[in-house]
C-alpha positions as CSV (number, residue, x, y, z in Angstrom):
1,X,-77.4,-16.3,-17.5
2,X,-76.2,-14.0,-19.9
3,X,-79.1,-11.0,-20.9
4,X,-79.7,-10.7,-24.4
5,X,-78.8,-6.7,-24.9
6,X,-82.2,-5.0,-26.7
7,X,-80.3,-1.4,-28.8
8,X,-83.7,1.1,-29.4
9,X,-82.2,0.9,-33.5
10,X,-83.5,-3.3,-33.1
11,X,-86.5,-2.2,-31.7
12,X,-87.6,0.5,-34.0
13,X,-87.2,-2.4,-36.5
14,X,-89.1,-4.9,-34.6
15,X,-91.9,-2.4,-34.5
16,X,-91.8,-1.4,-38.1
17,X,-91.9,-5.4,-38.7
18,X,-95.2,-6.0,-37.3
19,X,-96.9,-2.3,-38.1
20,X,-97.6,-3.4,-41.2
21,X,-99.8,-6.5,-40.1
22,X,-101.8,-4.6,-37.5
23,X,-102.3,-1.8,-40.4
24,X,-104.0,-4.6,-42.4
25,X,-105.8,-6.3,-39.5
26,X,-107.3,-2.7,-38.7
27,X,-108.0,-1.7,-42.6
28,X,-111.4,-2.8,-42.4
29,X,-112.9,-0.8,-39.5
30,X,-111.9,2.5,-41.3
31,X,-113.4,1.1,-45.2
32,X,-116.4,-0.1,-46.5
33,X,-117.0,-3.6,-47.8
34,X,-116.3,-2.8,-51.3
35,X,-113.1,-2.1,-50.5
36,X,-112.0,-4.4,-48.2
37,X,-112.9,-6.6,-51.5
38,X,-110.6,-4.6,-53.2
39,X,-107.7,-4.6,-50.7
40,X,-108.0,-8.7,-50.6
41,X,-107.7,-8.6,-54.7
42,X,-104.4,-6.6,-53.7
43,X,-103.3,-8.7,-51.1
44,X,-104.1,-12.4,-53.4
45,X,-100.8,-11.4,-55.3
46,X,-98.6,-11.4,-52.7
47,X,-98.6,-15.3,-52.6
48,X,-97.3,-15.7,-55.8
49,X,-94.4,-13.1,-55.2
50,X,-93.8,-15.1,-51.9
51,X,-93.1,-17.6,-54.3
52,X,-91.1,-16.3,-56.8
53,X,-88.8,-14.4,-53.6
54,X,-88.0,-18.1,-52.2
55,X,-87.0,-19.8,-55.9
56,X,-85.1,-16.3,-57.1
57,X,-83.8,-15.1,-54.0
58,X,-82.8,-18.0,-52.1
59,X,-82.7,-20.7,-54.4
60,X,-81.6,-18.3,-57.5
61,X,-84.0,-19.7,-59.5
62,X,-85.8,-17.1,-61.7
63,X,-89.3,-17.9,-63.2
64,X,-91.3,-16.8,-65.5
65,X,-93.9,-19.3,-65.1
66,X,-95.8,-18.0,-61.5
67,X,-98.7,-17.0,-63.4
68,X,-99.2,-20.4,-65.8
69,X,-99.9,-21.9,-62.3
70,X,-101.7,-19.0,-61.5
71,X,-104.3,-20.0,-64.3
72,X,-103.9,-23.3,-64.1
73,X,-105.1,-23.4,-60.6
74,X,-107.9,-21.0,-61.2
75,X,-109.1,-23.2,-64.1
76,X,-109.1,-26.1,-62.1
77,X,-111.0,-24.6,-59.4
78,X,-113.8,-23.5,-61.9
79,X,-113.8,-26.8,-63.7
80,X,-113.9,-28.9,-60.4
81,X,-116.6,-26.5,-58.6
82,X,-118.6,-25.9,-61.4
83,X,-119.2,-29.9,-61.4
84,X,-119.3,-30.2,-57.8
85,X,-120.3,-27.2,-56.5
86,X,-123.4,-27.9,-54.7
87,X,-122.5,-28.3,-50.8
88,X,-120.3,-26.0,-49.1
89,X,-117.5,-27.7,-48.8
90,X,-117.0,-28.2,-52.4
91,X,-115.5,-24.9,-53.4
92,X,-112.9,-25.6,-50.1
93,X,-112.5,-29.2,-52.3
94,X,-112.0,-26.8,-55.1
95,X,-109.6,-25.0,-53.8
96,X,-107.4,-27.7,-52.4
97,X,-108.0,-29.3,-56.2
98,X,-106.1,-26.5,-57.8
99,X,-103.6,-26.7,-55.6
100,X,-102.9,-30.1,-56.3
101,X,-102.8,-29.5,-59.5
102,X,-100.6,-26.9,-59.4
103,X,-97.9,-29.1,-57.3
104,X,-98.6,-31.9,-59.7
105,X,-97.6,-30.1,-62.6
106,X,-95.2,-28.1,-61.1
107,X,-93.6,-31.3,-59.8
108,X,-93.6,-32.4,-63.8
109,X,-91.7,-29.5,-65.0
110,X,-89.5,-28.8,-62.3
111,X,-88.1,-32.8,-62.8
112,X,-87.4,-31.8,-66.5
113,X,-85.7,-28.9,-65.9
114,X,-83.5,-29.8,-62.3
115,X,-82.7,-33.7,-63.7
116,X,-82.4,-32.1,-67.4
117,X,-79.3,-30.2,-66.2
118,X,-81.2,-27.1,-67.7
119,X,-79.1,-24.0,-65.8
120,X,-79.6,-20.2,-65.5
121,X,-81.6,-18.1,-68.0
122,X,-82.7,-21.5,-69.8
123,X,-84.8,-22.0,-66.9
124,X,-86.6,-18.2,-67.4
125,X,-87.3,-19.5,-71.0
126,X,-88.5,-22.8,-70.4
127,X,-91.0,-21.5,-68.1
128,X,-92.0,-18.5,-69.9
129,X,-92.7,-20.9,-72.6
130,X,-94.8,-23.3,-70.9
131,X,-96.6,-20.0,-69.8
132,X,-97.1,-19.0,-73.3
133,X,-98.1,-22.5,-74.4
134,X,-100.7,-22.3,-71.6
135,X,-102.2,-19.5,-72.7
136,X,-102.2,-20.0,-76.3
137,X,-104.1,-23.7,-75.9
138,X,-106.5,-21.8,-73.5
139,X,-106.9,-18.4,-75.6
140,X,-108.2,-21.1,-78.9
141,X,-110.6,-23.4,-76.5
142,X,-113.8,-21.2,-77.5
143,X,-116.0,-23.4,-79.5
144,X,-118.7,-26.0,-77.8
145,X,-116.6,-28.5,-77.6
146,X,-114.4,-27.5,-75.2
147,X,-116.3,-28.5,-72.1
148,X,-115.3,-30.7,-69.5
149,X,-118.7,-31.8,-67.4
150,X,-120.6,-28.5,-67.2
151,X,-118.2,-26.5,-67.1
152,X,-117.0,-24.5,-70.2
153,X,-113.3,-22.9,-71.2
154,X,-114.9,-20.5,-73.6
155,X,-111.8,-19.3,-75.2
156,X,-110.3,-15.9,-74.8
157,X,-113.3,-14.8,-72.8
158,X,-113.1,-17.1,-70.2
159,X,-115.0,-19.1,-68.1
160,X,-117.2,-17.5,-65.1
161,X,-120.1,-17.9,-62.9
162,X,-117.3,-20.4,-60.6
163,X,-119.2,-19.9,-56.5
164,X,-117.3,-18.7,-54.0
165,X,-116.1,-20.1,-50.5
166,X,-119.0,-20.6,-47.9
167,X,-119.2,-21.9,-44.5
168,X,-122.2,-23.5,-42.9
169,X,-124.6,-21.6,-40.4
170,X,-127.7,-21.7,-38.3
171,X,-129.5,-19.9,-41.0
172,X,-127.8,-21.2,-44.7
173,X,-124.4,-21.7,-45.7
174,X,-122.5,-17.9,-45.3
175,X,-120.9,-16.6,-48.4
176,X,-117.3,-15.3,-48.1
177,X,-116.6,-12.4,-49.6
178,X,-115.6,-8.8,-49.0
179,X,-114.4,-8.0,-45.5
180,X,-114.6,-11.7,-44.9
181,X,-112.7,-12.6,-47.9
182,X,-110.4,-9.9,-47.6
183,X,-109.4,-11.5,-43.4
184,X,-109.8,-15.1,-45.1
185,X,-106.6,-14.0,-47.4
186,X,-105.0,-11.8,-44.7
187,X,-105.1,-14.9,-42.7
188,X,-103.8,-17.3,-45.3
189,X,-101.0,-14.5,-45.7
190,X,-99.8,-14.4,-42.6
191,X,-99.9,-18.0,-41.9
192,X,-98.0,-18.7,-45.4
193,X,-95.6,-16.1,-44.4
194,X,-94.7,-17.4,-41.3
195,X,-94.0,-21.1,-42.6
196,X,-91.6,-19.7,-45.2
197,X,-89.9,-17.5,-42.8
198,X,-89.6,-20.4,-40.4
199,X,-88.3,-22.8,-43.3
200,X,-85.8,-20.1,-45.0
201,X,-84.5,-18.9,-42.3
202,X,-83.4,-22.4,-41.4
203,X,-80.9,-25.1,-43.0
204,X,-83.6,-25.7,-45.8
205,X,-82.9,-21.8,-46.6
206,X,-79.1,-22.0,-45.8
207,X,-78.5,-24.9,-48.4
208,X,-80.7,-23.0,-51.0
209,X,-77.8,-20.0,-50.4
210,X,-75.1,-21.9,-50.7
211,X,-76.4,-24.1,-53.9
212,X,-77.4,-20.5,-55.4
213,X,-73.4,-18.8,-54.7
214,X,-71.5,-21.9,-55.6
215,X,-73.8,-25.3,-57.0
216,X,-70.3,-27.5,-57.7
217,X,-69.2,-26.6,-54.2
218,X,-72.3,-27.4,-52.6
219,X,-72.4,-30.9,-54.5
220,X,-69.0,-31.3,-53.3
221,X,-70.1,-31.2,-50.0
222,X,-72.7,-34.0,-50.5
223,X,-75.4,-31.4,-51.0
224,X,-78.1,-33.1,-53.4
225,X,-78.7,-30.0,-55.2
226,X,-81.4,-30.7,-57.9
227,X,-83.9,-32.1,-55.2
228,X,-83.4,-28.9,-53.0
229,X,-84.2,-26.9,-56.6
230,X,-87.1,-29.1,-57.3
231,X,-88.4,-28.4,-53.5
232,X,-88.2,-25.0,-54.0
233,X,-89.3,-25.1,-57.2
234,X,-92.8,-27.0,-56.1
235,X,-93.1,-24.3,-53.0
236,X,-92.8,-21.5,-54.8
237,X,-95.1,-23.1,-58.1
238,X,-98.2,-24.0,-55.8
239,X,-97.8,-20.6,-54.0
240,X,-98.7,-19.0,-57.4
241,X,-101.3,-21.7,-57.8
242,X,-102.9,-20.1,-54.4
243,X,-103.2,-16.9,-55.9
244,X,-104.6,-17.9,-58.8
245,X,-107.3,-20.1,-57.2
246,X,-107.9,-16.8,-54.7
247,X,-108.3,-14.9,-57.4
248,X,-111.1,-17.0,-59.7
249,X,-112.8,-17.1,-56.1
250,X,-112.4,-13.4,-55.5
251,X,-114.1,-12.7,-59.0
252,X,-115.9,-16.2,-60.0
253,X,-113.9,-15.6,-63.5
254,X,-111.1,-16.9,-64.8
255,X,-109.2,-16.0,-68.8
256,X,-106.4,-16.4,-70.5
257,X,-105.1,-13.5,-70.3
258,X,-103.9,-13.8,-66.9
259,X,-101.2,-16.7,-68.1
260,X,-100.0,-13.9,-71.1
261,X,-96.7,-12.4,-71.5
262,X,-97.6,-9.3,-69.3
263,X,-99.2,-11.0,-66.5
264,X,-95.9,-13.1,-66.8
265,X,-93.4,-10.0,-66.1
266,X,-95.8,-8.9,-63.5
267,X,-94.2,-10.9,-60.4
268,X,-90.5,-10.7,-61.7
269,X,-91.0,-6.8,-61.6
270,X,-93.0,-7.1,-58.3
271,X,-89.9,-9.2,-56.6
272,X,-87.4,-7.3,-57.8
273,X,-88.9,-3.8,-57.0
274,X,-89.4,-5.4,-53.3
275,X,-86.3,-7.5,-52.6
276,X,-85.6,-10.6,-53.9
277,X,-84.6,-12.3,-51.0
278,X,-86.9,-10.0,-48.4
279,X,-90.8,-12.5,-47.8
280,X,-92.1,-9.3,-46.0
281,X,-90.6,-7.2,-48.5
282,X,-92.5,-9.0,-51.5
283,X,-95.6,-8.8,-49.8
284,X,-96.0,-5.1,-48.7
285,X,-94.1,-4.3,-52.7
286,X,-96.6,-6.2,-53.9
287,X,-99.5,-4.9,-52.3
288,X,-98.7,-1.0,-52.9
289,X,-97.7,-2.0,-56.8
290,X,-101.0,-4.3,-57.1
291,X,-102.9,-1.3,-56.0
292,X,-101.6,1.4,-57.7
293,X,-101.8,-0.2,-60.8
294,X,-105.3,-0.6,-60.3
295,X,-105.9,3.0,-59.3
296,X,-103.4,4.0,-62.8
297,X,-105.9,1.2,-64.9
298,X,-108.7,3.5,-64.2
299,X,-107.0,6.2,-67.0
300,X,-105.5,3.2,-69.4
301,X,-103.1,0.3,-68.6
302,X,-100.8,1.4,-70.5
303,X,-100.0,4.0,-67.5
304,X,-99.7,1.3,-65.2
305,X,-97.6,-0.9,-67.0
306,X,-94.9,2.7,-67.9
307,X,-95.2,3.2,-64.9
308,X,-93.6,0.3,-63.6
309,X,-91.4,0.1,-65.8
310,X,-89.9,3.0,-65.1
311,X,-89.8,1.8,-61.4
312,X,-88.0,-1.7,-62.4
313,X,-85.5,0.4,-64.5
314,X,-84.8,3.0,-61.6
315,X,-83.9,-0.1,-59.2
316,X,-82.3,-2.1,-61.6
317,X,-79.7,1.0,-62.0
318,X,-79.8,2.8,-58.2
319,X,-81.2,-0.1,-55.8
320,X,-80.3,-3.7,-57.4
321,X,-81.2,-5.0,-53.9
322,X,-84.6,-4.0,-54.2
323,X,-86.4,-0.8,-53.4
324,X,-87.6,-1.6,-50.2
325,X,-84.3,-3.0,-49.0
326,X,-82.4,0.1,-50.3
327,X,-84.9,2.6,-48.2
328,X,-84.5,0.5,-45.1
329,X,-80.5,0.4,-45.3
330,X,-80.7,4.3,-45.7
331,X,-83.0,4.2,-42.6
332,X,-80.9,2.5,-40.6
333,X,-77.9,4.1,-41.0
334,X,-79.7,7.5,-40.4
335,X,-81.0,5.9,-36.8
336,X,-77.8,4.8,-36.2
337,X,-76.3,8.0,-37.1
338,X,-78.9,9.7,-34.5
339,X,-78.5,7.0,-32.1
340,X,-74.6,8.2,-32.3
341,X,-75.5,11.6,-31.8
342,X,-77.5,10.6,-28.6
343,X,-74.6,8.9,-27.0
344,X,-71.8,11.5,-28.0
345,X,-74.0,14.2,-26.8
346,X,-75.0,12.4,-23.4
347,X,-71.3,11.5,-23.2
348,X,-70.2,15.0,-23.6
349,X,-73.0,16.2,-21.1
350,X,-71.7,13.4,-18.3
351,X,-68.3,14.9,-18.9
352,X,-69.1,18.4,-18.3
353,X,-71.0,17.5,-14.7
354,X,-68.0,15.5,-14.0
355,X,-65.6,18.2,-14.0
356,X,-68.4,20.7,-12.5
């Protein structure tokens, strides 16, 4: 049976693969509660950008609509826990209620555009409108009379006061949050992460390439290209619909603002900056831009939001791969060049005993 050959170059990058999860599994025994709450807000992102990486970078499908599921989930877990919020498992029916939403919808829209023939940047403005629409119905829903049961949209400001995720106990339902919600999310991450790794990496993913480099070839070849878009499409729609439901549940508020024209560029510049077609990439890009734009908020947004950018210009014009993916390639061929510096100097070591 032939050995599978294991260079120290593949497992430096094994290693480096799985670093980062035991990094995040270990975060909370070094900070306090606060923020471990803080680093779950970061980490609730990352879902959405897992999203966006599977429609843009594999499917080559790019949205601007990530975050108009991103509300719409979060308003339909406030809306359905807010009228049914009494036992515990009602804000885990709330959560799986804004996900169905979101694939609903999504499901709607993606049928329009992938059966509508609606190609290339066309599909960036249809969604960005429908994000736009969302947010300018929402932003004008302020008066009394936009209530559905008990629960109000009020407007531009929001609606809030949505409970959070609990758990039964001995001694009262448990409330998640904090270092509880921040391993809840973490969990959700990793589990999320490995399905679309598994799935991507396989013919699913393959047929995605191909329909992305050459979509009349692929048809040619019997490939039904518009349901593998709409597929895709769905995935990467509810996974946005995740975060936003995370997200009302991490701060029991919900506003228009997150469906609005920044929030909108948000995970276009998040994906890019990480690698469009790199899951583990889009997380750990997400993450560190998530959180330094929450550390640069503290001074103004408008810092975070130069900031970035200036970032998404500088990779746009040195690293159209991505950021991440450019650092990694420069990586590798430095360990390789050391790795070849090894072998000519062990080689040129044997030589010299040999002829001693």
């Amino acid at each position: 049976m032939k050995q599978r050959h294991v260079t120290p170059t593949n497992a430096a990058t094994r290693t480096l693969r799985y670093l980062p999860w035991l990094v995040a599994l270990c975060l909370p025994l070094f900070v306090d509660a606060t923020t471990s709450g803080n680093l779950a807000y970061c980490l609730l992102w990352a879902f959405s950008a897992l999203g966006l990486a599977a429609m843009w970078g594999y499917g080559g499908i790019l949205s601007f609509g990530q975050t108009a599921f991103f509300g719409l989930s979060g308003y339909s877990y406030g809306i359905f826990t807010l009228n049914y919020g009494d036992a515990w498992f009602d804000s885990w029916l709330g959560l799986g209620a804004g996900l169905a939403v979101s694939v609903v919808v999504a499901a709607l829209i993606g049928y329009m555009i992938f059966f509508g023939r609606i190609k290339g940047v066309f599909i960036g403005i249809v969604t960005l409108s429908v994000t736009l629409v969302l947010e300018t119905f929402m932003a004008q829903t302020a008066g009394p009379q936009w209530t559905i049961g008990e629960a109000r949209l009020n407007g531009y400001n929001g609606m809030g006061g949505m409970p959070q995720l609990t758990i039964p106990w001995p001694g009262g339902p448990l409330t998640i949050e904090n270092t509880s919600f921040y391993y809840l999310v973490l969990i959700l991450l990793l589990v999320v992460y490995a399905i679309m790794r598994r799935l991507l990496d396989g013919t699913f993913g393959l047929t995605l390439i191909a329909i992305r480099e050459n979509p009349q070839r692929a048809e040619m070849l019997g490939v039904d290209i518009r349901r593998h878009q709409l597929l895709v499409f769905v995935l990467g729609c509810t996974l946005g619909g995740l975060s936003g439901a995370l997200y009302t549940i991490w701060g029991s508020y919900i506003t228009p603002s997150t469906m609005g024209l920044t929030a909108a560029a948000m995970p276009v510049i998040w994906v890019a900056t990480s690698g469009r077609s790199s899951l583990g990439g889009a997380i750990l890009g997400t993450a560190l831009l998530v959180w330094l734009s929450q550390n640069l908020a503290i001074y103004g947004s408008q810092y975070a939001l130069i900031l970035l950018g200036a970032i998404l210009l500088v990779v746009v014009l040195a690293a159209p791969e991505g950021l991440l993916p450019f650092i990694t390639r420069h990586l590798r061929r430095v360990a390789k060049r050391v790795d070849a510096s090894r072998h000519r100097r062990s080689t040129c070591l044997k030589h010299e005993e040999g002829q001693s």
